[in-house]
C-alpha positions in Angstrom: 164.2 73.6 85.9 164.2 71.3 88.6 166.5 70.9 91.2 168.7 67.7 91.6 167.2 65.8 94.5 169.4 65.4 97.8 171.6 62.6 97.9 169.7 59.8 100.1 171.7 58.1 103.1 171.0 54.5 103.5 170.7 53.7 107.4 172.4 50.7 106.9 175.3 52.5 105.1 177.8 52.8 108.1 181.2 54.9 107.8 180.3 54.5 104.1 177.0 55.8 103.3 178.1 59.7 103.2 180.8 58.4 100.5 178.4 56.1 98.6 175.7 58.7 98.1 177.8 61.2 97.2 179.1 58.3 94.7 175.0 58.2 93.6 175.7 61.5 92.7 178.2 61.6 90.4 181.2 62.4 92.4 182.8 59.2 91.5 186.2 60.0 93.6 185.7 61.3 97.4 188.0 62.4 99.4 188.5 63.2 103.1 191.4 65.1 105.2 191.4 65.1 108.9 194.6 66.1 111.0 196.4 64.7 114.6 198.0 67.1 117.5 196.0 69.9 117.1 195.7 69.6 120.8 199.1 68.8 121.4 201.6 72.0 123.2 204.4 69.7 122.2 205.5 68.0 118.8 204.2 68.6 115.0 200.7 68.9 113.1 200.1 66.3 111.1 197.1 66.0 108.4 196.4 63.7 105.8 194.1 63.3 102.9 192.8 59.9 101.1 190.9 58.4 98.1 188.7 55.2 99.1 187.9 52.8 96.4 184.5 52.9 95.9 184.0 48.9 96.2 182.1 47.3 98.7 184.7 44.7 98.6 187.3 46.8 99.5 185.5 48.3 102.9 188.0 48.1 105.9 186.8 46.6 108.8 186.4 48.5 111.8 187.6 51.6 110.4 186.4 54.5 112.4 187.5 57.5 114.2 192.0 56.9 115.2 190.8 58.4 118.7 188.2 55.2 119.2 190.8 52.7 118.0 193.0 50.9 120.0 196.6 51.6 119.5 197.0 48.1 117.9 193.8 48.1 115.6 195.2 51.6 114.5 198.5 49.9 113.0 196.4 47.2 111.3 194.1 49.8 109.6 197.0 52.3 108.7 198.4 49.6 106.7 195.5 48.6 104.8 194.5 51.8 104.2 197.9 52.6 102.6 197.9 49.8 100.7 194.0 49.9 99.2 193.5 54.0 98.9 193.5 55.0 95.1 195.9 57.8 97.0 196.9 59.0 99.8 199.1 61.9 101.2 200.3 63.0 104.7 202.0 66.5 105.5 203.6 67.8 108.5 203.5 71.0 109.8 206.4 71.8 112.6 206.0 73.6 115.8 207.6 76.5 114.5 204.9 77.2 112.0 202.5 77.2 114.5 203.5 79.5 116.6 204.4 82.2 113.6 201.2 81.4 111.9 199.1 79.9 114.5 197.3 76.9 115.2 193.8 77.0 113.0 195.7 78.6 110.0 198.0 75.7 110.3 194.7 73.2 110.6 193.7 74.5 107.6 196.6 74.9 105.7 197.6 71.1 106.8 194.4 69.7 105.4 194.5 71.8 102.4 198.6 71.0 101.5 197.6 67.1 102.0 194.6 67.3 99.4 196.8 68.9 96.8 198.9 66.3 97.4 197.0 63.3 95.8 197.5 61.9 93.0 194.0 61.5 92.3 191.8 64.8 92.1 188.8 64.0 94.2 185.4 65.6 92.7 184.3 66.1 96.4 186.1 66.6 99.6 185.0 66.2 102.7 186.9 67.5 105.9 186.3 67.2 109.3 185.2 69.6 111.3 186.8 72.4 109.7 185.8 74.0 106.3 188.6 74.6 104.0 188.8 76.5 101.1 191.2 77.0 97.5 190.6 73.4 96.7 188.3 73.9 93.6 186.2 71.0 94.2 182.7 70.8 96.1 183.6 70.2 99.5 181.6 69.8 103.1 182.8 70.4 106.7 181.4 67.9 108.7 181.2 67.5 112.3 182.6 64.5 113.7 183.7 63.2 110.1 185.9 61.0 111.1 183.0 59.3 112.9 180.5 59.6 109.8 182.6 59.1 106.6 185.1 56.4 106.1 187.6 58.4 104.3 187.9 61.0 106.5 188.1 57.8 108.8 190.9 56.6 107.0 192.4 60.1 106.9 192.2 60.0 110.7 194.5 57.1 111.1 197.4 57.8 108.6 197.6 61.0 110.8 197.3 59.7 114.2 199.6 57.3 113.6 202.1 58.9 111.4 202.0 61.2 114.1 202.7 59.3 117.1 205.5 57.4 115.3 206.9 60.5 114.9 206.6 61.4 119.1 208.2 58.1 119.2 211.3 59.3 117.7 210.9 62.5 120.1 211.1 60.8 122.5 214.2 59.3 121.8 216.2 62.8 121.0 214.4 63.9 124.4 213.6 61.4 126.6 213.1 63.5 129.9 209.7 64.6 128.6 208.1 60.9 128.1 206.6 61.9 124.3 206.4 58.5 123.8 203.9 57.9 126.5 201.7 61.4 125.7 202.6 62.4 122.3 202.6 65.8 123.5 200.0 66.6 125.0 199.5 68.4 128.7 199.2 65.6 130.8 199.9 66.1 134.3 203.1 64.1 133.6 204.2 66.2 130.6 203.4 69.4 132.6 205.9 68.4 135.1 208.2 67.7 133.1 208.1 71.5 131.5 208.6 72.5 134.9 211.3 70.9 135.6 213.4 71.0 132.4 211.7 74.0 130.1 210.9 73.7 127.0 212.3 71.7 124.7 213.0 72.6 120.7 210.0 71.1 119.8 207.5 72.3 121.8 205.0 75.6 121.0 205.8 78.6 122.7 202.8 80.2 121.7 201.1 77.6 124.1 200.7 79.6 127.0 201.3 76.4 129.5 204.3 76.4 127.6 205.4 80.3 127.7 204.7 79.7 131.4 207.2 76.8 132.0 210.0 78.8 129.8 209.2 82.4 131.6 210.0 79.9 134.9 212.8 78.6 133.7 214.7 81.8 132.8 213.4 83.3 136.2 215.2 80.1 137.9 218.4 80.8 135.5 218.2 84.4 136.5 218.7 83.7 139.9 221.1 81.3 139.4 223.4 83.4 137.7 222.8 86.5 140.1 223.8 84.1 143.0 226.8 82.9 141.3 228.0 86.5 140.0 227.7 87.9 143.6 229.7 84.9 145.2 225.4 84.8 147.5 224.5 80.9 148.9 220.7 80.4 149.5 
């Protein structure tokens, strides 16, 4: 018997050709999961999963990678998105996860939770970066997929952005740390920061930047208390 021939990518295709020959192929409903602040030391995981239609009419302009978006053209699509996906699902995975089950178990588990979260089984996934397995569909890890496929594109920016309006409100419960301005991530700024204050509730102590700022912090308390307790001035 021969085998089925490989799906064909027109080079004209864009962000949607991966989708549209997959679509050739019989997988009428694709979709993709990517997930936001894996990189982050500070603040929630955040992955998302969605279903495209599969009309040419309904393309999104511009959509690409969240990181390559201005912050702006990232609001715009987020909403379209939401409002044209056959489905869509966003999951959040808190700090305290991460650090008892670690960071790519979390990845995975994020992308996986969001998936079974649609209301539309896909017939193929496709995730980015990361293979993921359970999902009991034909699925494809692909490097730089939010890049390459529009609805791991898509996926992208519900979880950027669901993610930094959710530093946003961080930033508000802890505004010494300026979340709003990073979103978590070590910036020199942030760093300084965790110097200076320790960690705060939501930030990853597994993270050893992190560990080190909190290890300081008791050290300063140490001495403070030792001072105080035998009546010692600096």
């Amino acid at each position: 018997m021969l085998s089925p021939s490989r799906p064909v990518l027109r080079v004209d295709g864009g962000v949607y050709a991966l989708e549209r020959a997959l679509q050739r192929r019989g997988f009428a409903v694709v979709a993709g999961a990517d997930e936001a602040g894996r990189g982050a030391c500070a603040g929630p995981l955040v992955a998302a999963a969605v279903v495209l239609p599969d009309s040419k009419r309904a393309e999104i302009e511009g959509l690409t990678d969240s990181k390559l978006l201005t912050p702006a053209t990232r609001d715009r699509i987020f909403d379209v998105v939401r409002a044209t996906a056959l489905a869509h699902a966003v999951v959040v995975i808190e700090p305290e996860e991460i650090d008892r089950r670690g960071l790519h178990v979390c990845n995975v588990a994020a992308m996986r939770r969001a998936l079974a979260a649609l209301t539309t089984r896909p017939a193929y996934v496709l995730t980015d970066g990361f293979p993921v397995d359970g999902l009991g569909v034909p699925n494809l890890a692909v490097w730089k997929g939010d890049q390459v496929a529009a609805c791991v594109a898509a996926a992208s920016v519900l979880a950027k952005v669901s993610r930094d309006r959710i530093m946003t409100q961080l930033d508000m419960v802890y505004p010494q740390y300026g979340f709003a301005l990073h979103k978590g991530y070590s910036t020199a700024e942030h760093q300084a920061a965790l110097t200076e204050h320790g960690p705060s509730p939501v930030h990853r102590r597994s993270y050893q930047n992190v560990a080190r700022a909190e290890r300081g912090r008791n050290g300063q308390r140490g001495v403070a208390e030792l001072t105080a307790s035998t009546g010692l001035r600096g």
